[in-house]
C-alpha positions as a Python dict, from the first residue, in 0.01 Angstrom:
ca = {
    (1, 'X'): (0, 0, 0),
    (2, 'X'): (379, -12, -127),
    (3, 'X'): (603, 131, 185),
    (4, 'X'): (997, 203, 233),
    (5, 'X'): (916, 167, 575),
    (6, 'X'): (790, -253, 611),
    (7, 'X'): (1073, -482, 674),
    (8, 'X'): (1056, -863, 583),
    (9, 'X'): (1249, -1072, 740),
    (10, 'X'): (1496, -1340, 590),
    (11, 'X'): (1246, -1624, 653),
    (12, 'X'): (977, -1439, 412),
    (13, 'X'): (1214, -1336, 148),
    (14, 'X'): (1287, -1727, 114),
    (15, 'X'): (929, -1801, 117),
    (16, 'X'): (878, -1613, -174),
    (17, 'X'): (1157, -1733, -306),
    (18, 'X'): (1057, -2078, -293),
    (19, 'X'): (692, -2031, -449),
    (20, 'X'): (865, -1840, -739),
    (21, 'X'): (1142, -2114, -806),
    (22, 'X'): (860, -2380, -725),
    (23, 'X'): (562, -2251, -930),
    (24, 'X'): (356, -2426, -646),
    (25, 'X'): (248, -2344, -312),
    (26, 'X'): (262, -2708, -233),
    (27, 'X'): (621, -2785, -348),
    (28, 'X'): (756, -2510, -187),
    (29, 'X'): (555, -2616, 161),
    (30, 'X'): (661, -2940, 113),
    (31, 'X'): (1045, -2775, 88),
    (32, 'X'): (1011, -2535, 414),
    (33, 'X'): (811, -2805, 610),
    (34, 'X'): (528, -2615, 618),
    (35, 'X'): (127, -2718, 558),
    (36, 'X'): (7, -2511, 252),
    (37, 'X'): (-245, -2339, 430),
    (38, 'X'): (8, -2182, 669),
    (39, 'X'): (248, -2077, 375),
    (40, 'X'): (-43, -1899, 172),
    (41, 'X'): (-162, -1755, 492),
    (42, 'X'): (216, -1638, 528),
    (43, 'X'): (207, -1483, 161),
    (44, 'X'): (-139, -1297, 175),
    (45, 'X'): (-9, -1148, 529),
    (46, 'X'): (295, -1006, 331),
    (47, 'X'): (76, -915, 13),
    (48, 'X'): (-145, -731, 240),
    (49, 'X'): (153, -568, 491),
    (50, 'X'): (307, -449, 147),
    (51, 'X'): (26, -359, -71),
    (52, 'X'): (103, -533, -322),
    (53, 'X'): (45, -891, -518),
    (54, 'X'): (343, -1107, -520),
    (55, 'X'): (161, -1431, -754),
    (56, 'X'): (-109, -1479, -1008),
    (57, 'X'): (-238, -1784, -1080),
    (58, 'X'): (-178, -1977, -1441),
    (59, 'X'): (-220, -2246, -1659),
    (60, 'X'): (140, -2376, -1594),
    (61, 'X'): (107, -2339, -1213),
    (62, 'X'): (185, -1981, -945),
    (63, 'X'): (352, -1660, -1157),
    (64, 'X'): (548, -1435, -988),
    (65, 'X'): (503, -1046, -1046),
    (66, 'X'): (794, -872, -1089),
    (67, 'X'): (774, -760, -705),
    (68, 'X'): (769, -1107, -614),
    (69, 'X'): (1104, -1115, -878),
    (70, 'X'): (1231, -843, -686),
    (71, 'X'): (1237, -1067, -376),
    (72, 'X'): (1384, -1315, -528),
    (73, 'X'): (1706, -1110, -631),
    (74, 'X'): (1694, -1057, -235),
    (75, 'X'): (1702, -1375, -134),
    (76, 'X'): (2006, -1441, -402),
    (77, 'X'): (2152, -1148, -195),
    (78, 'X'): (2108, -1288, 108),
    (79, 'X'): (2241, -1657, 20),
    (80, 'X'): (2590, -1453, -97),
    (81, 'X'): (2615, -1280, 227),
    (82, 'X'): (2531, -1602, 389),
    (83, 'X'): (2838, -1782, 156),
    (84, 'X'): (3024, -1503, 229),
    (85, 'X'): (3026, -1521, 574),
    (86, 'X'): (3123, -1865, 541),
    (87, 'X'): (3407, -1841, 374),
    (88, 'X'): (3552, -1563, 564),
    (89, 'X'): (3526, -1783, 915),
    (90, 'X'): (3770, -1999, 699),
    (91, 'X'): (3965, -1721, 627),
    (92, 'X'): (4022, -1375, 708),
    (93, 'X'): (4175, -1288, 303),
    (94, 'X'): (3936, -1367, -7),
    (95, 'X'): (4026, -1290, -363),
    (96, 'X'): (3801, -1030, -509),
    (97, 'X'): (3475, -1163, -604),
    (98, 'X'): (3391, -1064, -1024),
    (99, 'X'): (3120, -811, -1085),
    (100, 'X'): (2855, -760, -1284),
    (101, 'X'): (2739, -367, -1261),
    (102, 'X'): (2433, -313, -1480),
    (103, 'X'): (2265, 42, -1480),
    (104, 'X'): (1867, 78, -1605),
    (105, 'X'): (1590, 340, -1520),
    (106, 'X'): (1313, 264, -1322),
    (107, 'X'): (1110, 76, -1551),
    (108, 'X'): (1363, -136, -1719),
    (109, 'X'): (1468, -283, -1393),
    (110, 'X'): (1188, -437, -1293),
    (111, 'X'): (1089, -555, -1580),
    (112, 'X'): (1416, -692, -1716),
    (113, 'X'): (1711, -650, -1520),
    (114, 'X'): (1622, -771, -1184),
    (115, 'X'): (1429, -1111, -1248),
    (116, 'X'): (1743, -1180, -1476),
    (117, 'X'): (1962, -1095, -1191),
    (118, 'X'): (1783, -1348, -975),
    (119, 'X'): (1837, -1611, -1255),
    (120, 'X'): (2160, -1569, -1324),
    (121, 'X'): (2279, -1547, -946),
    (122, 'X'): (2202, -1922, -885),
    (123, 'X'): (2442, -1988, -1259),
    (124, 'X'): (2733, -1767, -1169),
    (125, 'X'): (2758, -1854, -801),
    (126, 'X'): (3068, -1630, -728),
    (127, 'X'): (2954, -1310, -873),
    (128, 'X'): (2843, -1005, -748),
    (129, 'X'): (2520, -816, -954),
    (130, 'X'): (2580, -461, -858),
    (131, 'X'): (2246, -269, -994),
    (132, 'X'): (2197, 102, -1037),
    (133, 'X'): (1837, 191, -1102),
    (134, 'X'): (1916, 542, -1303),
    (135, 'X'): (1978, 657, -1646),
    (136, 'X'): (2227, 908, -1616),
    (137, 'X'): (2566, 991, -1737),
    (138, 'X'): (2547, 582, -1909),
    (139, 'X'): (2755, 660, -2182),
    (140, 'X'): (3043, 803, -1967),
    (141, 'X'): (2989, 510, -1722),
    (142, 'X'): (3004, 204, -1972),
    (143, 'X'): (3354, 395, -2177),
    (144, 'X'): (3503, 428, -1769),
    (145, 'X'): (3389, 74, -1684),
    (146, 'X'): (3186, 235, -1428),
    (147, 'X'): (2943, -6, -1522),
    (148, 'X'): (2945, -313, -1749),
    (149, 'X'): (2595, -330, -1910),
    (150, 'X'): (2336, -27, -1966),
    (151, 'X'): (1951, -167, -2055),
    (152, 'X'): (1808, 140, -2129),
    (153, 'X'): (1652, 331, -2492),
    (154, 'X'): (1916, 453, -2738),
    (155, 'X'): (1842, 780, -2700),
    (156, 'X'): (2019, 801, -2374),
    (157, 'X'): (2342, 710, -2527),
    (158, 'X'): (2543, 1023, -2702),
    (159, 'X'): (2732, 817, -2937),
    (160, 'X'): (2681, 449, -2985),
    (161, 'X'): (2979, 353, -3223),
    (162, 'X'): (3195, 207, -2955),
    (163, 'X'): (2943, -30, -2792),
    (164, 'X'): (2731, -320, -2913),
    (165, 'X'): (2355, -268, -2889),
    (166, 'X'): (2126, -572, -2829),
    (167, 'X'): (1755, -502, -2898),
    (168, 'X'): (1538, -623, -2546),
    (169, 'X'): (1221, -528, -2515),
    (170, 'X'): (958, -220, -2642),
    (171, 'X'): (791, -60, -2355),
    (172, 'X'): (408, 186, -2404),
    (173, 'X'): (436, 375, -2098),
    (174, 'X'): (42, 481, -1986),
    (175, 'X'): (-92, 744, -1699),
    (176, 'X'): (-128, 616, -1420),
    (177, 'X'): (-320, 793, -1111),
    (178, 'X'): (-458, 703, -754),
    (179, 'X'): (-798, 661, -747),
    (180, 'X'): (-907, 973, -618),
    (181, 'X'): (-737, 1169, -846),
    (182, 'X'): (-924, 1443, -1004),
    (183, 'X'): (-875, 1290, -1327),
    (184, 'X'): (-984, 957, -1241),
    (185, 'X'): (-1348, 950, -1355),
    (186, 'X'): (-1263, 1179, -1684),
    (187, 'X'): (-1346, 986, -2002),
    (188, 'X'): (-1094, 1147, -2202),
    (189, 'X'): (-842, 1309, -2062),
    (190, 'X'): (-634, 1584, -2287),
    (191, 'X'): (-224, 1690, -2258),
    (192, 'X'): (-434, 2039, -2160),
    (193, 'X'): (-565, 1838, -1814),
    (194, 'X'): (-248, 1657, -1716),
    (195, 'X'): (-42, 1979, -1752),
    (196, 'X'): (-251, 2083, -1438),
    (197, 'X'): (-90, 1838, -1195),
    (198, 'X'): (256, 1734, -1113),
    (199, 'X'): (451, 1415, -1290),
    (200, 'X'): (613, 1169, -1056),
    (201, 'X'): (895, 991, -1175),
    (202, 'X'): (1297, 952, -1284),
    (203, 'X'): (1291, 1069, -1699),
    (204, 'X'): (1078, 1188, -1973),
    (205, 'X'): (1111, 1030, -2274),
    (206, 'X'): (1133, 1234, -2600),
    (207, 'X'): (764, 1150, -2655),
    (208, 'X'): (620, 1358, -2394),
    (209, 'X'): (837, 1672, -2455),
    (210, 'X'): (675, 1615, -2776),
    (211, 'X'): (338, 1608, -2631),
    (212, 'X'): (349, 1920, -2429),
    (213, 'X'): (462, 2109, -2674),
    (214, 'X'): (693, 2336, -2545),
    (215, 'X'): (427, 2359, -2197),
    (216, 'X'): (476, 2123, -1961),
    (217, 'X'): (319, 2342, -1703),
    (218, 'X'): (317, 2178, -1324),
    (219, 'X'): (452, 1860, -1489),
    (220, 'X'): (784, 1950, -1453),
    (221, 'X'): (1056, 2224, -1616),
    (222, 'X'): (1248, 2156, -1933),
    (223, 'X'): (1626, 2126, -1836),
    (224, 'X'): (1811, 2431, -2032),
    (225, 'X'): (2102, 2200, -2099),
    (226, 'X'): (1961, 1868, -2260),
    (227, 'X'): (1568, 2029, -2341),
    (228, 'X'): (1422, 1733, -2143),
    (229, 'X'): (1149, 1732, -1885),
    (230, 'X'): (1255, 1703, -1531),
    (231, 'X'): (946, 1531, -1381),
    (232, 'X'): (784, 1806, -1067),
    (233, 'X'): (887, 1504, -855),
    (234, 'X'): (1253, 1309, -889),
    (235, 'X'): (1161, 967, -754),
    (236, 'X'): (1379, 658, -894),
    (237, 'X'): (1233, 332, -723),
    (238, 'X'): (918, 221, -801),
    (239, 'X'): (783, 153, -486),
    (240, 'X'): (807, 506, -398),
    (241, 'X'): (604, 622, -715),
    (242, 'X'): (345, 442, -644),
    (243, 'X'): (370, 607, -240),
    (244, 'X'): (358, 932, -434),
    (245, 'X'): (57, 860, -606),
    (246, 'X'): (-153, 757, -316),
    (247, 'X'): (-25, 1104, -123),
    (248, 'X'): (-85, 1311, -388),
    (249, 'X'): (-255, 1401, -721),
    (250, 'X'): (23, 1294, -858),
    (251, 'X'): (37, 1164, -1233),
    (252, 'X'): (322, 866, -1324),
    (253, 'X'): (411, 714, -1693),
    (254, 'X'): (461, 359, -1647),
    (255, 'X'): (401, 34, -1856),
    (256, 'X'): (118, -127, -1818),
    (257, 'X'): (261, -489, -1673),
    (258, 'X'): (429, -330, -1414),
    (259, 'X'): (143, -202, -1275),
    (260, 'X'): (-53, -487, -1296),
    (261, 'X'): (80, -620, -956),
    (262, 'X'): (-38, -344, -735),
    (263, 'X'): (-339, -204, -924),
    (264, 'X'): (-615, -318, -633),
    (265, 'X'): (-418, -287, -346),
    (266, 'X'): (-305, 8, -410),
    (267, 'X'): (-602, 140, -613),
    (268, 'X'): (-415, 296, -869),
    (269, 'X'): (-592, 302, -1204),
    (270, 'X'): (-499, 406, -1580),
    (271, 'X'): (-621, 738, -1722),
    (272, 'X'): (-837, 710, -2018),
    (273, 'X'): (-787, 934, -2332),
    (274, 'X'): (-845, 925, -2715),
    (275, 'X'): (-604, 1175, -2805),
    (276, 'X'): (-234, 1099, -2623),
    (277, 'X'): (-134, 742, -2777),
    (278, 'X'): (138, 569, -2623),
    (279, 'X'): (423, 512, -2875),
    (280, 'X'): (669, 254, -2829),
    (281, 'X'): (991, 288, -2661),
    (282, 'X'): (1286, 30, -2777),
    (283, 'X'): (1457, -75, -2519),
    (284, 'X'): (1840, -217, -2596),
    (285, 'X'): (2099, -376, -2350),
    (286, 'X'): (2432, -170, -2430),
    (287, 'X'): (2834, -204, -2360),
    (288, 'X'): (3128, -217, -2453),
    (289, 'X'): (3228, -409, -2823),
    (290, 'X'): (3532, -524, -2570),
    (291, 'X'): (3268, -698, -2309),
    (292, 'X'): (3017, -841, -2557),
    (293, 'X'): (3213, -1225, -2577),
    (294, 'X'): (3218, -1230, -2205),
    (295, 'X'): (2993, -1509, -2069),
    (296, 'X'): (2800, -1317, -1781),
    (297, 'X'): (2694, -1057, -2051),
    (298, 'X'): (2578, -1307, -2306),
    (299, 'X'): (2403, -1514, -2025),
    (300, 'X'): (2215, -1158, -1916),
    (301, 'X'): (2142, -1067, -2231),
    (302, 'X'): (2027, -1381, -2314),
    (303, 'X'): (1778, -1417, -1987),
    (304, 'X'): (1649, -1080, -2058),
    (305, 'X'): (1531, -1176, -2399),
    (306, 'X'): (1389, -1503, -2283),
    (307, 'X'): (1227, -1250, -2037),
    (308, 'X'): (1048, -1048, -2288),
    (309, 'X'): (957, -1340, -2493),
    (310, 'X'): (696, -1427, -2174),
    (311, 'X'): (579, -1087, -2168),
    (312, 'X'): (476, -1066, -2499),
    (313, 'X'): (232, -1378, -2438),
    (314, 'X'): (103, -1219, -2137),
    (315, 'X'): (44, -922, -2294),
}
């Protein structure tokens, strides 16, 4: 199952990192000087410590999940520090390296921001991605240059007339539950049965404070200030949802593809119900009109669309 507490070491973050850049289990052997056998030995032991499925197999060869994604923005982590530590037993002064600071919710930065952030970190060799995986204050952020890029729905942004606004992606976030959930085996579940149990996650969209009607009952509280759900239980990375869910009888709203990695190990399955449709959610990368020439923006924006254009044929 998906833990905070399992450590991987360097050597298996570039393991992973190799399949995902290689699409093959024998390429990348053949890079680490390894047999195959004992690298996809190496990768089921670290599927199975973490709970979760790092490749699927495809037409074109290996593809990664976006857990396996995530790894690979580690590994472009851990070749900076590497670089950096380099440099500075050369000297004990370095100029300031440039920073890109993007800010997303939990969803969008699996899904779009950090498998872009592992792409772009092998183009723009001297930067820095700085990611914050929340969707508050953005608007006050990107006008401070808190931040430099927001990927997040318009709806979190107060007043867009000072930024540009890219269109991304379109997200249907589901119910999701553990397996032993209450709910599990109900063949149609109403807003009437999920108000019963807590909601595990970092926002509510406007959709659900639509659905509940002015009830959310133990899925959260409506905040007095902005009339938005606070979920029962404020949990911003992913990993840590899904934890929730296999304590608990828990209930999250995610989309369906970012799920899809962790569904068996983790047995978490998707609640079925005629009556609550999932609506789309448009999802926009947002900054500054000042920023929008600069090259690491275009290239991120740019990744993130090429991103979504392979989603939508897996989907």
């Amino acid at each position: 199952m998906p833990s905070g507490h399992h450590q991987l070491s360097i050597k298996q973050v570039e393991l992973i990192d190799s399949i995902a850049r290689h699409r093959s289990f024998s390429r990348a052997a053949a890079e680490l000087n390894l047999t195959q056998s004992a690298l996809s030995h190496a990768i089921s032991t670290i599927e199975t410590q973490l709970g979760i499925t790092l490749f699927t197999r495809q037409k074109n060869g290996m593809e990664p999940t976006p857990y396996a994604d995530t790894f690979r923005a580690r590994a472009a982590v851990i070749r900076d520090v590497i670089a950096d530590t380099k440099r500075d037993l050369h000297s004990y002064v370095q100029p300031k390296r440039p920073t890109l600071r993007i800010q997303a919710g939990t969803r969008t930065m699996p899904i779009w921001v950090t498998p872009s952030v592992a792409t772009l970190s092998m183009r723009f060799h001297d930067y820095v991605f700085d990611t914050r995986t929340n969707l508050e204050n953005l608007s006050f952020n990107l006008e401070l240059h808190e931040i430099d890029l927001a990927v997040a729905p318009l709806a979190v942004i107060q007043d867009t007339s000072s930024f540009f606004v890219e269109p991304i992606g379109t997200i249907y976030n589901r119910f999701f539950v553990h397996v032993t959930h209450p709910l599990a085996d109900r063949g149609d579940v109403s807003i009437e049965d999920l108000r019963d149990y807590p909601l595990v996650g970092d926002d509510v969209p406007q959709e659900l404070v639509d659905f509940v009607e002015g009830n959310p009952g133990r899925l959260g509280q409506f905040d007095p200030l902005t009339g938005e759900i606070i979920p029962a239980i404020r949990v911003n990375a992913i990993f840590e949802i899904f934890g929730v869910l296999e304590r608990s009888h828990a209930i999250a709203r995610l989309p369906y593809d970012l799920v899809q990695g962790v569904r068996t190990a983790s047995r978490i399955i998707e609640l079925k119900s005629r009556t609550i449709i999932p609506h789309p959610i448009e999802i926009f990368a947002i900054g500054l009109k000042s920023k929008r020439h600069l090259p690491e923006i275009a290239a991120m924006i740019d990744v993130m669309k090429e991103i979504e254009n392979k989603r939508q044929t897996r989907q």
